[in-house]
C-alpha positions in Angstrom: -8.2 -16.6 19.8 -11.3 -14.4 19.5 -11.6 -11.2 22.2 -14.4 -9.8 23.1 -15.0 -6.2 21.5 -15.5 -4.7 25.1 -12.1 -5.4 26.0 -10.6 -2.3 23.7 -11.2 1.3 24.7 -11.9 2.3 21.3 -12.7 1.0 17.9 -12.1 2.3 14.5 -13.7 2.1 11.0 -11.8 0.2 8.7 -11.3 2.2 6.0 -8.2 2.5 3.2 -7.5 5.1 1.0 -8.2 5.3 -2.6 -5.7 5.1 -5.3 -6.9 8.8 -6.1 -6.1 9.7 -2.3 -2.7 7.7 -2.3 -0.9 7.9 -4.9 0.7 11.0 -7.2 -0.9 11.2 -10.8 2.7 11.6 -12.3 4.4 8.9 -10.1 5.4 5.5 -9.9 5.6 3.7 -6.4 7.0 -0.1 -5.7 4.8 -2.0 -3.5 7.0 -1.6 -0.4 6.6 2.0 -0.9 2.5 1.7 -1.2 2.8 -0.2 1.7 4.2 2.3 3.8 2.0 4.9 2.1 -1.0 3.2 3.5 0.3 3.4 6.9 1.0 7.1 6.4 4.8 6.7 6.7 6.8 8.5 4.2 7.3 6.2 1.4 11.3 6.0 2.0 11.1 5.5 5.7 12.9 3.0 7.3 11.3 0.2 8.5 12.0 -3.1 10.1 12.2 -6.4 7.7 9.5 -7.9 9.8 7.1 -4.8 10.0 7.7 -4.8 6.4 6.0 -8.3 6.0 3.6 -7.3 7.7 2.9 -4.0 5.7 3.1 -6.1 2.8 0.5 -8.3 4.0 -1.8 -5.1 3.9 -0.5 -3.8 0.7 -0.7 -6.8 -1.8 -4.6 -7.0 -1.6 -5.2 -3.3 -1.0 -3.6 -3.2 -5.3 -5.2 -6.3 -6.1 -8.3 -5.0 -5.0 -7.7 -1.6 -6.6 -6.4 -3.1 -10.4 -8.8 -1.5 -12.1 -7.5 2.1 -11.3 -3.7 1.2 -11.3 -1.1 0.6 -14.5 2.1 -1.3 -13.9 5.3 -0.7 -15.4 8.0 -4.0 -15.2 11.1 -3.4 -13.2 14.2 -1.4 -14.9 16.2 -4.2 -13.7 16.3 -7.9 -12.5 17.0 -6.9 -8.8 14.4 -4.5 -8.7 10.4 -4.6 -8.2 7.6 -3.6 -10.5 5.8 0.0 -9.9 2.3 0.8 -10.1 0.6 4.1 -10.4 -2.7 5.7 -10.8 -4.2 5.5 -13.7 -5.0 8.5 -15.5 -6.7 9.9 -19.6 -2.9 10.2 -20.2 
């Protein structure tokens, strides 16, 4: 259900950060670790499955969105996920 905006004591701009702000030019991150990344959590902290999802609900857009300045690279195994990193001249 809709709230009204006077019922919070403060609001904040929605802003995200830039592949160029997030990630390491020589790296390669999984989306769980982007996720965490954009919640400024180190990207090896543990987290809870279901704050997890939730992260990944942020996450998953936030590289669709940003494609353009990200390469993949396929898993190194079956059990694993894919990484994604900036994209750089290199």
């Amino acid at each position: 259900m809709p709230l009204p905006k006077s019922e919070f004591d403060q609001l904040f701009p929605c802003e995200f950060s830039t592949p160029e702000d997030l990630l390491e030019p020589d790296q390669l991150y999984t989306v769980y670790e982007i996720a965490r990344m954009l919640q400024q959590l180190d990207p090896d902290a543990e987290i809870e499955a279901e704050t997890e999802d939730v992260l990944l609900d942020w996450a998953i857009p936030w590289v669709m969105v940003h494609a353009d300045d990200l390469v993949i690279a396929d898993p190194r195994s079956e059990d694993e996920p894919g990484y994604y990193g900036l994209k750089t001249d290199e």
